[in-house]
N, C-alpha and C positions, 0 to 999 in steps of 0.2 A: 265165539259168536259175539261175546260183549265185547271185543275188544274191533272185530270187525264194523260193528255200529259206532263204536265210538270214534275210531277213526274218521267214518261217513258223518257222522255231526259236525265235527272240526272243519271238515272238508268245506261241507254246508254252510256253517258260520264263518269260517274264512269269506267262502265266494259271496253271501252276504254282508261282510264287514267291506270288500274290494268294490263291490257295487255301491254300497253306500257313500265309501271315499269317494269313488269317481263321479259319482251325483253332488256331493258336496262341493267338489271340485269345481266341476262346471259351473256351482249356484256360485260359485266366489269369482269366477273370472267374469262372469255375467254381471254381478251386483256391481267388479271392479272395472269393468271397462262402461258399464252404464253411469256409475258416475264420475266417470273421466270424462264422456264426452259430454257431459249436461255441462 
């Protein structure tokens, strides 16, 4: 049983760390093409 949640946490923090990069991400292509074209 501990070992089935603990699996499910990682999973959890994975898919929260993936969403985070991909948010990050976006904010950097965004900051870098907005000041490419200023």
């Amino acid at each position: 049983m501990k070992i089935l949640y603990f699996t499910l946490h990682i999973k959890v923090v994975k898919h929260d760390f993936m969403v985070q990069l991909q948010i990050s991400v976006r904010l950097f292509f965004f900051f870098f093409f907005f000041l490419k074209y200023i």
